[in-house]
Backbone as CSV, one residue per row, in Angstrom:
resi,resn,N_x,N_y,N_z,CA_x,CA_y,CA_z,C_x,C_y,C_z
1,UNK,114.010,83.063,128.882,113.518,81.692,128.719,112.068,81.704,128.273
2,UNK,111.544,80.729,126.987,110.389,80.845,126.890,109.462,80.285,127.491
3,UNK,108.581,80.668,128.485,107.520,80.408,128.932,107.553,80.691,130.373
4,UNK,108.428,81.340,130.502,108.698,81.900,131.802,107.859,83.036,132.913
5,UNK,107.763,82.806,133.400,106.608,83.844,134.091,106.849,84.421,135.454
6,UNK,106.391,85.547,136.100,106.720,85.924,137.156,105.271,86.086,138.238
7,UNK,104.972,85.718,139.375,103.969,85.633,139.984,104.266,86.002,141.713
8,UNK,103.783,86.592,142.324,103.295,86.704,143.780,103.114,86.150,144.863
9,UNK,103.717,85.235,145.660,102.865,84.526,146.736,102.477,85.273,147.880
10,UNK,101.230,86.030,147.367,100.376,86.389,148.351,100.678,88.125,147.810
11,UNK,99.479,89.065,148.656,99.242,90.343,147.543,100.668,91.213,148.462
12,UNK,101.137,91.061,149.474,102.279,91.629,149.593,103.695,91.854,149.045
13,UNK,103.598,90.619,148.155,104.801,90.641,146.915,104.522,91.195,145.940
14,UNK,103.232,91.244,145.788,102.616,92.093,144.623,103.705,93.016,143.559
15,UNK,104.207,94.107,144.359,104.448,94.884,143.966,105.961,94.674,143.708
16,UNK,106.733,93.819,144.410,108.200,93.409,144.072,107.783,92.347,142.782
17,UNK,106.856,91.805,142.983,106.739,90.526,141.779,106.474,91.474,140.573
18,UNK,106.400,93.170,140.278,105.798,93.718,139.291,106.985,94.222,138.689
19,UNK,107.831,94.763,140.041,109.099,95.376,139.081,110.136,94.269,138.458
20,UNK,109.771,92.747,139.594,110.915,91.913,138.698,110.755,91.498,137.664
21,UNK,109.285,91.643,137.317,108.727,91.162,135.495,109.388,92.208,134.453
22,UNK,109.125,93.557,134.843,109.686,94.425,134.273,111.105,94.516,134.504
23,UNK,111.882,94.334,135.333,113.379,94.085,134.382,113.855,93.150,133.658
24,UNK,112.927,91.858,133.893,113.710,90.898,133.364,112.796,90.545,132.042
25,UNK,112.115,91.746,131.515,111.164,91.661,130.624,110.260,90.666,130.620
26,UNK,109.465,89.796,131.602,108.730,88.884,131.387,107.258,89.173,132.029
27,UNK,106.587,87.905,131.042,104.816,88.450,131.897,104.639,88.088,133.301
28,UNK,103.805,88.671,133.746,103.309,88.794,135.308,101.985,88.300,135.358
29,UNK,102.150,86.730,135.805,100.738,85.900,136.297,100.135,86.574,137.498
30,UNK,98.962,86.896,137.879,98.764,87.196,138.350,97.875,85.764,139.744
31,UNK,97.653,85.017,138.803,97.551,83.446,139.606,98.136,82.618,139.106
32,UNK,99.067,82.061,139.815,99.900,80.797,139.782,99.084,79.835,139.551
33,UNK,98.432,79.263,140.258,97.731,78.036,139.470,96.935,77.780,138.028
34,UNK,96.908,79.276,137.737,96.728,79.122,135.939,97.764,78.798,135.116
35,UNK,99.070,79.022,135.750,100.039,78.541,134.953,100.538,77.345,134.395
36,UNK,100.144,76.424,133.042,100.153,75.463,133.134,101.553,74.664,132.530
37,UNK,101.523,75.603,131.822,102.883,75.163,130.981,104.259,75.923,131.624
38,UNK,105.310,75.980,131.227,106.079,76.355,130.974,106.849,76.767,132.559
39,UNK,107.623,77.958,133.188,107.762,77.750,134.494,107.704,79.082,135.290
40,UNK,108.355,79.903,136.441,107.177,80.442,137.363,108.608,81.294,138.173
41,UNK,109.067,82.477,137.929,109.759,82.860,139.489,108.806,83.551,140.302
42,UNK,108.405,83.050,141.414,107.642,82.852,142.428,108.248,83.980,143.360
43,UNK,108.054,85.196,144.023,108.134,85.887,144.784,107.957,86.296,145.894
44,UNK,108.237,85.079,146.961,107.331,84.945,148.285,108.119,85.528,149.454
45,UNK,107.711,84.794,150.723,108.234,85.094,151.905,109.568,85.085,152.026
46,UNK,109.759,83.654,151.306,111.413,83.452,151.779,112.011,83.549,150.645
47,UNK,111.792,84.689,149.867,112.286,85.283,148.795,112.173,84.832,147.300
48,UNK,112.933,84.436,146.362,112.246,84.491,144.598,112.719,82.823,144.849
49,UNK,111.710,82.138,143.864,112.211,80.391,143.705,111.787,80.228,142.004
50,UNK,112.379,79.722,141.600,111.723,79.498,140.160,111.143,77.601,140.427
51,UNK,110.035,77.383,139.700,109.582,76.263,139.713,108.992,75.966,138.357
52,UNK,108.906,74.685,138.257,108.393,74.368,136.992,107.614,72.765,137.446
53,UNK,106.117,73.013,136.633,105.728,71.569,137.358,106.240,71.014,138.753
54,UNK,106.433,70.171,139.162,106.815,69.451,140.405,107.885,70.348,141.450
55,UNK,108.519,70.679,140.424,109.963,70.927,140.800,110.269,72.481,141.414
56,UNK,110.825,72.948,142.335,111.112,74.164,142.608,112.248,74.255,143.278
57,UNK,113.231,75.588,143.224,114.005,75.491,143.264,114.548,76.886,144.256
58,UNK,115.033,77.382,145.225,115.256,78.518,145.772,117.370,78.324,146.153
59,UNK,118.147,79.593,146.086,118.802,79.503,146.388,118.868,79.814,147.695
60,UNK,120.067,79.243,148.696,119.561,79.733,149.995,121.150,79.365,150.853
61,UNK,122.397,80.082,151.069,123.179,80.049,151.557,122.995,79.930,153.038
62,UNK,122.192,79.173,153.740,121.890,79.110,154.852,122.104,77.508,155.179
63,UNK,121.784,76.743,153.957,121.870,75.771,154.031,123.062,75.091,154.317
64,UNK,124.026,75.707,153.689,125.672,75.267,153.939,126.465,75.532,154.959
65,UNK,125.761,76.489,156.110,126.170,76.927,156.999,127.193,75.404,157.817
66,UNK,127.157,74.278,157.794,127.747,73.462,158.529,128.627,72.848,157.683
67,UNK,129.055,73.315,156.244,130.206,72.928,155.409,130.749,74.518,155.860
68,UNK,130.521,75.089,156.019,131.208,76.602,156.106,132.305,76.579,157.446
69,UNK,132.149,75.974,158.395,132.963,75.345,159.403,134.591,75.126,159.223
70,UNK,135.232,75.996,159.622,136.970,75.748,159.846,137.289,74.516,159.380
71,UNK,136.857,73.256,160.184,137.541,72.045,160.326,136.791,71.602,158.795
72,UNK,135.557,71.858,158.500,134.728,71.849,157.055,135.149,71.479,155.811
73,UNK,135.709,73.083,155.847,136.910,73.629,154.858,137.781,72.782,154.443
74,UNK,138.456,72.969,155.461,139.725,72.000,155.110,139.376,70.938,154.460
75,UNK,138.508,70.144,154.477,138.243,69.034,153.878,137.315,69.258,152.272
76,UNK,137.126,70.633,152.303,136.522,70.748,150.762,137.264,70.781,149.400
77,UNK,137.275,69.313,148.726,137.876,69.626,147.809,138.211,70.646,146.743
78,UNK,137.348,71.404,146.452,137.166,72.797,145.889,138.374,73.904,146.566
79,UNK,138.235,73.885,147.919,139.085,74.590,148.863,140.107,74.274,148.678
80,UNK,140.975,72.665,148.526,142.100,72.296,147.993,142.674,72.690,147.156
81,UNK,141.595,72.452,145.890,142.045,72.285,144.421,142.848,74.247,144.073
82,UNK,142.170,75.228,145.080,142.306,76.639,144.861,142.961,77.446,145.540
83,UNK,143.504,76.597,146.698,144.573,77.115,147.807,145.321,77.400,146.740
84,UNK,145.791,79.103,147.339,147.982,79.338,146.801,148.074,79.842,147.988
85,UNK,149.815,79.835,147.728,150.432,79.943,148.592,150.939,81.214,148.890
86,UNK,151.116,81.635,150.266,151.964,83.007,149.745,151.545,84.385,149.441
87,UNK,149.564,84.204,149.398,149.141,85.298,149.146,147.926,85.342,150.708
88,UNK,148.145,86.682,151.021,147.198,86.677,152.125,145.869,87.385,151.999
89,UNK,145.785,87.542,151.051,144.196,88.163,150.596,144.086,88.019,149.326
90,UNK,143.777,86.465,148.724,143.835,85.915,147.658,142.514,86.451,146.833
91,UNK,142.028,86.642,145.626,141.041,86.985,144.780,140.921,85.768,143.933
92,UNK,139.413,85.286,144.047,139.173,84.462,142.999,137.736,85.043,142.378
93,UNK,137.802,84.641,141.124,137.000,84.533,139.595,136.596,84.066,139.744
94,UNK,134.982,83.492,140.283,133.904,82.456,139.464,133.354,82.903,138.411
95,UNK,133.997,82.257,137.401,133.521,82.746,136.044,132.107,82.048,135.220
96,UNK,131.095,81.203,135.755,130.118,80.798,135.544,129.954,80.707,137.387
97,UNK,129.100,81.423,137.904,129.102,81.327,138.908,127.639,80.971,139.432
98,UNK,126.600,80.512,138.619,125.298,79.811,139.099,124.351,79.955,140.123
99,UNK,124.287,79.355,140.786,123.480,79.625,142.242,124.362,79.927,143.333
100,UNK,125.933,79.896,142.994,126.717,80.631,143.798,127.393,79.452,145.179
101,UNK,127.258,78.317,145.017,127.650,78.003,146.516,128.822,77.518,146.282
102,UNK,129.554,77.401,144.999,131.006,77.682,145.280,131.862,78.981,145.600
103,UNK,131.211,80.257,145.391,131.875,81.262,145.600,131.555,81.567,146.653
104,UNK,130.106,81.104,147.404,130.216,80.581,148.853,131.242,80.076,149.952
105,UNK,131.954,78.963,149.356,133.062,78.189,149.682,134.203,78.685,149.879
106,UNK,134.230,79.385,148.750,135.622,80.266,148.312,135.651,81.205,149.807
107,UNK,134.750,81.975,149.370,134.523,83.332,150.529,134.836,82.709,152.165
108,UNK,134.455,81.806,152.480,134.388,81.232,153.907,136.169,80.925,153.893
109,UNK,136.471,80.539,153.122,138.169,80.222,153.383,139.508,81.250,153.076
110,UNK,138.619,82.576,152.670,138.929,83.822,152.706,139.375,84.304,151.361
111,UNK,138.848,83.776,150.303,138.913,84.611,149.200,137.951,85.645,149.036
112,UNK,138.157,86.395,148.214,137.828,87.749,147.813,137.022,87.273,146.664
113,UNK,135.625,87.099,146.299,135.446,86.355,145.218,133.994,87.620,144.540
114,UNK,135.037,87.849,142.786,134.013,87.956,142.172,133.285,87.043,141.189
115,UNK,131.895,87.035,141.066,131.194,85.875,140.452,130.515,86.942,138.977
116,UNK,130.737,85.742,138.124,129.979,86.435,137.217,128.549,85.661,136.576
117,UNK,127.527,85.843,135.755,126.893,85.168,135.838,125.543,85.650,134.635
118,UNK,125.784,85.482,133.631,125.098,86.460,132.324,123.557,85.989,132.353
119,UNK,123.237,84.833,132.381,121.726,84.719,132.514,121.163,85.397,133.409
120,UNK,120.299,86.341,132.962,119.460,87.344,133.737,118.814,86.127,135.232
121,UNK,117.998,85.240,134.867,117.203,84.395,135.950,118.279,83.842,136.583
122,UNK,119.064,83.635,136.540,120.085,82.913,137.687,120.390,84.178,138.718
123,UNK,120.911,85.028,137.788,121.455,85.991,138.659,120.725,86.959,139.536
124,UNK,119.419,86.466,138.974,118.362,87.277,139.663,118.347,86.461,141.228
125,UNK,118.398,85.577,141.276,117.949,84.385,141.930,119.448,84.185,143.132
126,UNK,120.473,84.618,142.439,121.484,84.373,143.146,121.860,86.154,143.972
127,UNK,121.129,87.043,143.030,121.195,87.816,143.586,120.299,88.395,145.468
128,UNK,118.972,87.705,145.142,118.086,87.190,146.125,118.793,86.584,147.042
129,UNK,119.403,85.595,146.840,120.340,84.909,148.073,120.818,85.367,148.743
130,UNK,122.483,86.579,148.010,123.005,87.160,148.511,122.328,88.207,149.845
131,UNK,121.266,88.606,148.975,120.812,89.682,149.816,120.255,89.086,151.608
132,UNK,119.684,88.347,151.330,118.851,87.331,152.233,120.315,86.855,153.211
133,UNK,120.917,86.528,152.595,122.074,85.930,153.561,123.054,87.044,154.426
134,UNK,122.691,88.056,153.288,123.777,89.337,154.484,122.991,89.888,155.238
135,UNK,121.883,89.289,155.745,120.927,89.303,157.533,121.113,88.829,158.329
136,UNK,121.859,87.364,157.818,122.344,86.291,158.453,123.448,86.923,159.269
137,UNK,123.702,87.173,160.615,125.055,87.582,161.455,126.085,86.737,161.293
138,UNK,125.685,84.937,161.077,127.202,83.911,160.941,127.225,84.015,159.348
139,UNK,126.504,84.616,158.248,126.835,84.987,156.959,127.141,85.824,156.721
140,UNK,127.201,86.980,157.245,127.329,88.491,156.830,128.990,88.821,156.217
141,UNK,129.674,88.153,156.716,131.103,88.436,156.649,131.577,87.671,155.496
142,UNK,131.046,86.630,155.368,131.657,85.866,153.934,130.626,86.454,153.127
143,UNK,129.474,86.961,152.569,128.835,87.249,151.776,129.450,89.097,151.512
144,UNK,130.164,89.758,152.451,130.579,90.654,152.272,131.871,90.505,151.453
145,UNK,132.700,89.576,150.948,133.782,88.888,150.334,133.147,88.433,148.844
146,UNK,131.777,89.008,148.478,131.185,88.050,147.717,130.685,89.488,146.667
147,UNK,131.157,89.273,145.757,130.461,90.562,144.730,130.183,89.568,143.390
148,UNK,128.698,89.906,143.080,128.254,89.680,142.079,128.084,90.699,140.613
149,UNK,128.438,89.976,139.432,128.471,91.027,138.649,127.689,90.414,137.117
150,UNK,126.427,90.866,136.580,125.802,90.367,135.918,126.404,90.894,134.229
151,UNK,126.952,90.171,133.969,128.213,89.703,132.705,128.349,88.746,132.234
152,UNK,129.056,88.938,131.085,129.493,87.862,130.201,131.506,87.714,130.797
153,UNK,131.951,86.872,131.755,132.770,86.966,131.971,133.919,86.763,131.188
154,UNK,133.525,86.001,129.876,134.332,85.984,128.596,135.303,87.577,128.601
155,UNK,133.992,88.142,128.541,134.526,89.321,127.961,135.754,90.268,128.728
156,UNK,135.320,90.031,130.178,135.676,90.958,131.276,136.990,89.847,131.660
157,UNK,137.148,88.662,131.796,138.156,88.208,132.384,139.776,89.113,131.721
158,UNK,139.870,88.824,130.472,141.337,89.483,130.074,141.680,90.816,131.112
159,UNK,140.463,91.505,131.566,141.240,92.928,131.855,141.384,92.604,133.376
160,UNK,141.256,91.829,134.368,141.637,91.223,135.269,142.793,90.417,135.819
161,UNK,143.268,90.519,137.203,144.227,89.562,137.263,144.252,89.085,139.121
162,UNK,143.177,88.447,138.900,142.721,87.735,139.933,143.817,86.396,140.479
163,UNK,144.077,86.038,141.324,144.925,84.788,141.730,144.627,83.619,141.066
164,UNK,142.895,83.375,141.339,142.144,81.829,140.481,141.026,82.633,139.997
165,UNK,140.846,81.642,138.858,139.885,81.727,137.857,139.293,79.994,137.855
166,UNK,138.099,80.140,138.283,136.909,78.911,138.820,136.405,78.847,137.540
167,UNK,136.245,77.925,136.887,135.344,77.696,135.753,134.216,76.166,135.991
168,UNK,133.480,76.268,135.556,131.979,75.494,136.248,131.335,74.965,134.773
169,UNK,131.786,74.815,133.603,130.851,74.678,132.580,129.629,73.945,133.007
170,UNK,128.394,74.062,132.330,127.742,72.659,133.044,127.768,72.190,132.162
171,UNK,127.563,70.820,133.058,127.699,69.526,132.750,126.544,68.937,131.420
172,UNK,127.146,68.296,130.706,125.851,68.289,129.577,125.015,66.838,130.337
173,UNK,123.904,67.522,129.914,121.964,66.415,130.916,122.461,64.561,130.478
174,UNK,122.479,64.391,131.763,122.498,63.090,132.106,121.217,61.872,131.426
175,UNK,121.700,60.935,131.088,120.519,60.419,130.407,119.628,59.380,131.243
176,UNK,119.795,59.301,132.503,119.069,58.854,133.514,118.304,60.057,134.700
177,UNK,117.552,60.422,133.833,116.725,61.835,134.793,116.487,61.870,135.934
178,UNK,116.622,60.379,136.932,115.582,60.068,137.557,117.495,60.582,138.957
179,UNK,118.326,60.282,138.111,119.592,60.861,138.870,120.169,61.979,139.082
180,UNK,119.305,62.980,138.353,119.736,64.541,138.500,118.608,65.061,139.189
181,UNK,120.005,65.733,140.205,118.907,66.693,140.935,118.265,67.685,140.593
182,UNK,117.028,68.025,141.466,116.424,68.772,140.692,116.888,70.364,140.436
183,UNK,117.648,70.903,140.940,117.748,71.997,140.731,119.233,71.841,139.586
184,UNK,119.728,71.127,139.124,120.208,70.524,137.793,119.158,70.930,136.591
185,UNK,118.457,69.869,137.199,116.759,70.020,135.931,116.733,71.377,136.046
186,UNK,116.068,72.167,136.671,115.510,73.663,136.455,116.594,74.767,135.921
187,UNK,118.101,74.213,136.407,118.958,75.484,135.734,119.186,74.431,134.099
188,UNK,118.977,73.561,133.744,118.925,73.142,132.595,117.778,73.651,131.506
189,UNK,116.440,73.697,132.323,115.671,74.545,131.532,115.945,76.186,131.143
190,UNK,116.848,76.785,132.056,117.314,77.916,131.898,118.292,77.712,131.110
191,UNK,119.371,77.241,131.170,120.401,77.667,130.581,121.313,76.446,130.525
192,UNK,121.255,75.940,128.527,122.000,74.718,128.506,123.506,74.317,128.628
193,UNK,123.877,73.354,128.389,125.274,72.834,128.459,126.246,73.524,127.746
194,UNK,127.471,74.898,128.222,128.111,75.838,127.643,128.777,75.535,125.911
195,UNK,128.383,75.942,125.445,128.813,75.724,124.442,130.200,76.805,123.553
196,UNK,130.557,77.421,124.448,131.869,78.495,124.398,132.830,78.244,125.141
197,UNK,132.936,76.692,125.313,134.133,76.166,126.367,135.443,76.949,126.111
198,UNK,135.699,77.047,124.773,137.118,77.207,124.754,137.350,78.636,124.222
199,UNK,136.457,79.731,124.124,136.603,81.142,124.324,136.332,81.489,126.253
200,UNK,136.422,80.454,126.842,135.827,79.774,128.366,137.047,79.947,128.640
201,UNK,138.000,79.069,128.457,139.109,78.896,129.320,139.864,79.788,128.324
202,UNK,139.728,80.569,127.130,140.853,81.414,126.540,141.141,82.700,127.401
203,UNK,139.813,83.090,127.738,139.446,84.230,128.624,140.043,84.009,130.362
204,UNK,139.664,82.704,130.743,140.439,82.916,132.392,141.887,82.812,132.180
205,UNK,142.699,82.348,130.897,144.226,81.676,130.807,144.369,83.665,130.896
206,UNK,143.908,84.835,129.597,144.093,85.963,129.490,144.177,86.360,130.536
207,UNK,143.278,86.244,131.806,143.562,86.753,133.187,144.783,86.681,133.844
208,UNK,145.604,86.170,133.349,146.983,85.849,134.121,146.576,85.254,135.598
209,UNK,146.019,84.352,135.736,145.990,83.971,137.300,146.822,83.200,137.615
210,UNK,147.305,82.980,138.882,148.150,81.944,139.440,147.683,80.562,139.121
211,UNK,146.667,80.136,138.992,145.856,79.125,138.734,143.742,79.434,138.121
212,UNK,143.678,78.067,137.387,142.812,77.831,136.648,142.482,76.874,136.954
213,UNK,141.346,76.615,137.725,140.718,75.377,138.258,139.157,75.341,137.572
214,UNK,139.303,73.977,137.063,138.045,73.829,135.772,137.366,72.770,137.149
215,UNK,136.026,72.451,136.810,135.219,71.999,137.899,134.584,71.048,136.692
216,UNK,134.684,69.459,136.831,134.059,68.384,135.736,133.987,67.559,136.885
217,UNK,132.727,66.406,135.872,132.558,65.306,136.248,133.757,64.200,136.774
218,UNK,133.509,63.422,137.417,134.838,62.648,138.171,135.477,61.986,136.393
219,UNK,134.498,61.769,136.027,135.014,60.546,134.521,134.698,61.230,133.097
220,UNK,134.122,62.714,133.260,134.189,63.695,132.048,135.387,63.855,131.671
221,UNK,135.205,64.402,130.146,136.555,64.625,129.227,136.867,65.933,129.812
222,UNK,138.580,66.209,129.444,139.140,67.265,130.212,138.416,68.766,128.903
223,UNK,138.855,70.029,129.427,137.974,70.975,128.903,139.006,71.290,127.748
224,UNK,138.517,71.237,126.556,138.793,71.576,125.580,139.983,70.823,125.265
225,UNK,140.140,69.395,126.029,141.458,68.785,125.609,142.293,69.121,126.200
226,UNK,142.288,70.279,127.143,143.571,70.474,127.794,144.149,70.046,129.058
227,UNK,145.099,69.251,129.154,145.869,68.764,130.273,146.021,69.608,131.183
228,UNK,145.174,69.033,132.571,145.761,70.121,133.998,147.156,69.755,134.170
229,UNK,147.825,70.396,134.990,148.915,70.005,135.744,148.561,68.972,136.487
230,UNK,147.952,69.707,137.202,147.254,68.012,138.081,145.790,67.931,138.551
231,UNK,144.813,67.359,138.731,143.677,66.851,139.185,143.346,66.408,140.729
232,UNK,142.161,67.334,141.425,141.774,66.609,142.663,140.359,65.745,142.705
233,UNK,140.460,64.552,142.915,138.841,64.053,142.281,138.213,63.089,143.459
234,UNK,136.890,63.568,143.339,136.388,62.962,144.414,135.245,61.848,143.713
235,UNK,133.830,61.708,144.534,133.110,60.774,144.757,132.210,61.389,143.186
236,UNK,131.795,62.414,143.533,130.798,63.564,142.500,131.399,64.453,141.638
237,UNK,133.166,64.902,141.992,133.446,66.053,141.163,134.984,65.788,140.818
238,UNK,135.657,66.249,140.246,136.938,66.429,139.700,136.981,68.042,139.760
239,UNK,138.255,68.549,140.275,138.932,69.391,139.727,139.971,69.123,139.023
240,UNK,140.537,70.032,137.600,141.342,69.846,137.290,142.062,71.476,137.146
241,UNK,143.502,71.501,137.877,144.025,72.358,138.023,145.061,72.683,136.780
242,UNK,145.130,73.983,136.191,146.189,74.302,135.275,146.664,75.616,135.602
243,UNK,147.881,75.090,136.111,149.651,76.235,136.807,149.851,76.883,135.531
244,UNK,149.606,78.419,135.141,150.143,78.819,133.677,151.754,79.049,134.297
245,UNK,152.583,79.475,133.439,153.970,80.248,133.351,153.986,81.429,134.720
246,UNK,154.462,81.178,135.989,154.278,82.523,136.929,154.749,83.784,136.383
247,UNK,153.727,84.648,136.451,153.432,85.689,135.807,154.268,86.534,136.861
248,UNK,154.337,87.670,135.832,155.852,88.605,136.043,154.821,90.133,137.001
249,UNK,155.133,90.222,138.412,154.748,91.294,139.112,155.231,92.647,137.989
250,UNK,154.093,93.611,138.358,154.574,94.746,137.704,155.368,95.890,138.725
């Protein structure tokens, strides 16, 4: 991202804030408040946040700890839309997998979930989480269900054959700003509205999964035109589910 920068809070990050510039090839502020333009992964106590002007943003699976709840679950539409039946150690695909708190979701209701996630700064960021959260003793066990893999999942889905395949395009920027949250805004400055929808869903259909659950707006157009079988839709989100042909055990 251009104008991106990596900085320290406080001289004990110092040295983690040096190697993360150097993998993710970017410059290393050495004071944050010179930074005027552009935006900032921040390297502090409670681990990496990217911010820009006003706005900052940290991932933090700690927060969901009271949707993570048995009785929770059950009521998460996401959790609905991805239940099968019949399998007792189900595997799911987040194939744009972001700041991660759907493969969060997934994991707590006992999928096996790999996430994929090609923008270097997300995954940096989601990778931070992970780590931070498997300290957590009531996280440790669903984040152990949780493998991250920094990819283009296009590519990698065909040679897979996971149960569900999660697809997340984002959502293209709302034209009332003042209604998106902010950590919307900041992964928008990273990384815009997918524009490979339909090498998107060519790649999870190649996976042979039991199901393909696309993640849209309640009143967005379906992905690439294609009819789910059926739809679970709530207040904020729609799933729309597509049953391929049950695929032949080998």
């Amino acid at each position: 991202m251009a104008g991106l920068s990596v900085c320290a809070q406080g001289q004990e990050h110092a040295r983690q804030a040096q190697e993360l510039a150097g993998q993710l090839g970017l410059p290393l502020m050495e004071d944050a408040a010179g930074c005027k333009v552009g935006a900032l992964l921040v390297v502090g106590d409670e681990g990496i946040s990217l911010s820009a002007g006003q706005l900052s943003m940290r991932a933090d699976f700690s927060r969901l700890l009271r949707r993570l709840r048995p009785a929770a679950l059950d009521h998460e539409l996401l959790v609905r839309a991805t239940r099968v039946r019949g399998v007792k150690e189900p595997v799911a695909v987040d194939a744009t997998a972001g700041l991660g708190e759907d493969s969060l979701l997934l994991a707590a209701a006992g999928f096996s979930v790999i996430m994929y996630e090609r923008n270097p700064v997300i995954a940096t960021l989601l990778a931070d989480a992970l780590k931070r959260a498997s300290q957590l003793p009531e996280l440790a066990s669903v984040i152990g269900r949780m493998e991250l893999r920094h990819a283009d999942s296009i590519r990698e889905l065909p040679g897979l054959a996971p149960d569900v395949v999660l697809l997340d395009p984002m959502f293209p920027a709302r034209t009332k700003s003042a209604q998106v949250k902010k950590k919307f805004q900041l992964m928008h400055l990273l990384e815009g509205p997918a524009t490979d929808e339909r090498e998107l869903l060519g790649a999870a259909l190649a996976a042979r999964p039991r199901k393909v659950v696309v993640k849209r707006p309640p009143k967005g157009p379906l992905l690439c035109g294609v009819k789910p079988s059926y739809s679970l839709t709530g207040k904020a989100v729609r799933y729309d589910c597509l049953v391929p042909p049950r695929r032949t055990e080998a």
